[in-house]
Each structure stands twice: as structure tokens, then as C-alpha cells.
N, C-alpha and C positions, 0 to 999 in steps of 0.2 A: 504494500500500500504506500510506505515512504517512496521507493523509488517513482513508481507511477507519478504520487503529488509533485516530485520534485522534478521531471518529465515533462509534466504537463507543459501547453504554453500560458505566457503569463495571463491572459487575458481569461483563464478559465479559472487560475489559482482560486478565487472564493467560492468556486462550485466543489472544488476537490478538497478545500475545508470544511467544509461540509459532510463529505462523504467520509474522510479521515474521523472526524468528531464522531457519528453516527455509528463507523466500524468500532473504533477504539471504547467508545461507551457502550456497547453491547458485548465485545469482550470481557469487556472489566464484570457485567452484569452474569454473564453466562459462566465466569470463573466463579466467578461468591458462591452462584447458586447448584454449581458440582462441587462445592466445599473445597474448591481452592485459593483460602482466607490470599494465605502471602501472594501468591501470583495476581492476586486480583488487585490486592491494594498495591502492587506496582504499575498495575496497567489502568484504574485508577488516575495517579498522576500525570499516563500519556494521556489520558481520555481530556483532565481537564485542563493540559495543556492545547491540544489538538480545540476544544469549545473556544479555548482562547484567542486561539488563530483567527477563528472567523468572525471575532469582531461581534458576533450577537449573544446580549445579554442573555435573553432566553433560552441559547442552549447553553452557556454557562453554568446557568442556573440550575439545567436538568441534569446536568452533569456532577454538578455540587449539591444538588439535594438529594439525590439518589444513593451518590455515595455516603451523605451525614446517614441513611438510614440502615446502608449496609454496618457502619460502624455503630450505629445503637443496637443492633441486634448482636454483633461483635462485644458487647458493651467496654467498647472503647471510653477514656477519660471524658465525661460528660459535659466537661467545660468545653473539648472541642469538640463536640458533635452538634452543640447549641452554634458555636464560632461561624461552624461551617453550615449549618442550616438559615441562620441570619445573617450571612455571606451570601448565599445564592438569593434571599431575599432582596438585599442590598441592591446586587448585583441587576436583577431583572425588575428593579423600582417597583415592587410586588405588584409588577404586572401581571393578569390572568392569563396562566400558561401552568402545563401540565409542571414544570421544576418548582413554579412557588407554590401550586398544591402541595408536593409533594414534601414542602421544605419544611410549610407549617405544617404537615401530618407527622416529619421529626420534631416539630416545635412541641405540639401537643402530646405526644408521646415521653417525649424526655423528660415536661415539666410535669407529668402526674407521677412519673416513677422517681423524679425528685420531693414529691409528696407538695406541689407544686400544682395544685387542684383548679384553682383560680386561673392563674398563667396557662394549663392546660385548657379549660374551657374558652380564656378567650383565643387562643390560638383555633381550636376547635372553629369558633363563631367567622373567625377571619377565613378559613380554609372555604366554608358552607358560601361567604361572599364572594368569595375566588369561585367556587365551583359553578356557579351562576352564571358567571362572565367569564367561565371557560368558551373559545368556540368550538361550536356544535359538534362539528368534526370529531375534536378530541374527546368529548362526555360521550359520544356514541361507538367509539370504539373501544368496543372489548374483550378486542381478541389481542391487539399488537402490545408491545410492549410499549409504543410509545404515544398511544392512549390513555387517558385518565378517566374513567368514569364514575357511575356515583357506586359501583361497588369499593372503590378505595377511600371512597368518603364515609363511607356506612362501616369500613373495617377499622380505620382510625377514633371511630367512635365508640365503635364493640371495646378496642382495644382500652383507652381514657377509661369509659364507665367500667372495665372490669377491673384494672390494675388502681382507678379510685375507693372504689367499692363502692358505688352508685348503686342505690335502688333502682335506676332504671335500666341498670348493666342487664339481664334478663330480655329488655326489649329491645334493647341495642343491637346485640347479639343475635335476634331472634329475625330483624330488620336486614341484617346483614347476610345470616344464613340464606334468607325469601330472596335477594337479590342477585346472590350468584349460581349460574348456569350449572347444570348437573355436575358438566365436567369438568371446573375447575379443581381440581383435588385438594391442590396445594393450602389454596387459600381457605377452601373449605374447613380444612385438618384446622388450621390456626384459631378458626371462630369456635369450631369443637375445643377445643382447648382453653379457648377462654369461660367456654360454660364449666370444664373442667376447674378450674381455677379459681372460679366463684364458688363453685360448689365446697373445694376446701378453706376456701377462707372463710364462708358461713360455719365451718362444724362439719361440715359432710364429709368426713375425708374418705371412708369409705366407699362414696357416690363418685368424688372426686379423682382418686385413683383411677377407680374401675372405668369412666368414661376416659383419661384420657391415656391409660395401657390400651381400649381399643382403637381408639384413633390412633396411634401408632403402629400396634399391629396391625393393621390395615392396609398400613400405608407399605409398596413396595419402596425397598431401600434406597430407589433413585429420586423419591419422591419426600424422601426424608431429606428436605433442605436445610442451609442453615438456620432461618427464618426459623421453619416447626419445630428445629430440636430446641432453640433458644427457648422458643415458648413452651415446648413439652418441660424443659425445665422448668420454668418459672414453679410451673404447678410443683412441682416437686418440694422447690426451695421456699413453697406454703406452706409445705407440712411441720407443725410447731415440733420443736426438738423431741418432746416427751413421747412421739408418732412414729419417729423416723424407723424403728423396729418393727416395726406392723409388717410382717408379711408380706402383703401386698403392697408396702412402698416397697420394701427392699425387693421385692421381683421388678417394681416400675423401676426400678432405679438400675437393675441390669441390666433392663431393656433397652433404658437409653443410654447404657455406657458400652453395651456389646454388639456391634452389626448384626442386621438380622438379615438370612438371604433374602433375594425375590421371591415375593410369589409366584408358584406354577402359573402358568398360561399369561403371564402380563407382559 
């Protein structure tokens, strides 16, 4: 791809910065989510080099919000993952574009697991005015990756209300499941998991487990991202100390420290 760019003639150079940006940012994406952490966060750095090239704030921005959200699920030092999600804000004058959805969806995310409830919902409030003045285009694609629709609006929400403990975490969640498509697995597994998650921090830990050992075993091992294992955690690191011998954590808790094969026929 470098040589090509560098090949080209000059009069095309901002078309092949483009194309450079788009390759190098979907590398970076497809490395995180085969669980290749270090490769990714080096290609990462070409991706938001490569944004920078061509001069437009909005794919800087998509480039720097994406990756602030590959490093909170990393959970990278949380001062920079706010740095770099209010970077690509900065950066695209929170113009409505799939990168500042996504910057405040690490906004609101970060500040409720900083116990940060307030800052989370208004980042929340800000995203939902973004998502409005998204163009049409991008809210209705829901297949590409470089779509934003309202299923990533409805998962940032599931996500806040479950990790606040919101009494309306249940209808969040509930909102989110009803909006995506059969086959999304991935993202499915994560909203399962949030129900998981609520369940053990009300007392259920019993219910809690048990729902989210089968959303994992479920899932074949290509589809255990790093995304679902982070949050199959989470559930786990709910369960209060005096639990952690139950049986059935210590079986969840080998599940997600031991590869599990594929399932037959997938």
C-alpha cells in the first residue's frame, strides 16, 4: 500500500490518503478483534498517522475514537483513554460523524466505571444528539464497519445503566437485545452478559454465573473476542470475595482462562 501511495501521481495523492487511512484503520480493527493486543496497537499508530495525512478531521477522529475504545476494553491507564476520546472530539469540533459517536460512547463508558454517573449520562445525552445528526447513510448501515447505527447507541446505554447499577439497566439491555439482527453474535454475547452482570451484583450470583458460563459456551472460540472476554470478566470480578469458591465461579473462571475448541459444524 506504501509503495502504490508513494507511486501514485501527485494530483491523486488525497485520494490514496484516503485509501491508506481506511486500509491501515481496518487492520488495526481486525488485529484487536483476533486478539492480536501488540500488533494492533502498533498499526494503531500507522492508522492515525495515515487519518492525519489527509487532512480530514472526521477520519481522524474515527481513527482516535475507535482506538480510545479498543484501549478501555484493554483497560489501559484511564486518564489516557478519556485524553484520546476528547482528542478525537476536539479534533472533528464534535461534528456529527460516526468517530464523535463513537468517542462519546468511550466518554460515557469510562466515566461510569470511574463511578462517574453524572459525566456518564451526560456524555450518554450528547452521543443521542450526535446520533440524530448522524447522516442517514451512516445510522442505516448495519452491516459495514464503518456504519454507526442506533444498535451502538442502545449498547453504550445497556453498557452505563448496567456497570451504574441503574434500575433501568433491565430495559436498556432489553432495548438493545430487540435491536440487533439474529446474526450479530458478537455483540449479542456482550448485552447477554450484561444481564449476567446485573444479575450478580443484585445477589443472584447463582443466576448470574449460570447465564453468562452459557453465553460463552456458546460462543465458538473465534467469536470469543476481546471485547466479550473483557466483559465475561467483568461478571466474574462481581462476584464478592466470600463467593469466589462456589463451584460454579470456579468452573466460570476456567472457562475463561482455558480455550475452549470450536464447535462441531460452525
Amino acid at each position: 500500500m506504501q509503495r502504490l501511495k508513494q507511486a501514485a501521481p501527485t494530483a491523486a495523492a488525497p485520494e490514496w490518503a484516503l485509501v491508506n487511512a481506511q486500509m491501515t484503520w481496518l487492520l488495526a480493527l481486525s488485529l484487536n478483534l483476533a486478539g492480536l493486543a501488540r500488533e494492533s496497537r502498533r498499526w494503531w499508530i500507522t492508522a492515525r498517522r495515515a487519518a492525519e495525512e489527509t487532512g480530514d478531521p472526521r477520519r481522524i477522529a474515527l481513527v482516535t475514537g475507535y482506538e480510545a475504545m479498543q484501549m478501555l476494553y484493554e483497560q489501559r491507564p484511564m486518564s489516557t483513554i478519556v485524553e484520546r476520546a476528547e482528542n478525537a472530539l476536539a479534533l472533528a469540533r464534535r461534528t456529527p460523524c460516526a468517530g464523535v459517536a463513537e468517542a462519546l460512547a468511550v466518554c460515557a463508558q469510562a466515566r461510569v466505571l470511574q463511578g462517574d454517573s453524572a459525566g456518564a449520562r451526560a456524555a450518554l445525552d450528547e452521543q443521542a444528539d450526535v446520533f440524530e445528526r448522524l447522516p442517514e447513510a451512516t445510522k442505516s448501515d448495519k452491516l459495514s464497519v464503518v456504519g454507526w447505527p442506533e444498535t451502538r447507541l442502545l449498547h453504550t446505554r445497556s453498557f452505563v445503566a448496567t456497570h451504574a447499577g441503574h434500575a433501568d439497566a433491565p430495559q436498556a439491555q432489553r432495548e438493545a437485545l430487540q435491536a440487533y439482527p439474529t446474526g450479530h453474535i458478537r455483540p449479542i454475547a456482550q448485552i447477554r452478559l450484561h444481564e449476567a452482570l446485573s444479575a450478580v451484583r443484585r445477589g443472584d450470583i447463582a443466576e448470574g454465573i449460570d447465564r453468562a458460563r452459557n453465553v460463552i459456551a456458546a460462543l465458538a472460540e473465534h467469536d470469543r473476542s476481546p471485547f466479550i472476554r473483557r466483559t465475561a470478566t467483568s461478571v466474574l470480578e462481581a462476584v464478592p470475595e466470600t463467593e469466589v469458591t462456589r463451584p460454579a465461579v470456579v468452573e466460570y473462571r476456567e472457562l475463561l482462562t482455558v480455550p475452549m475448541p470450536p464447535k462441531q459444524g460452525v
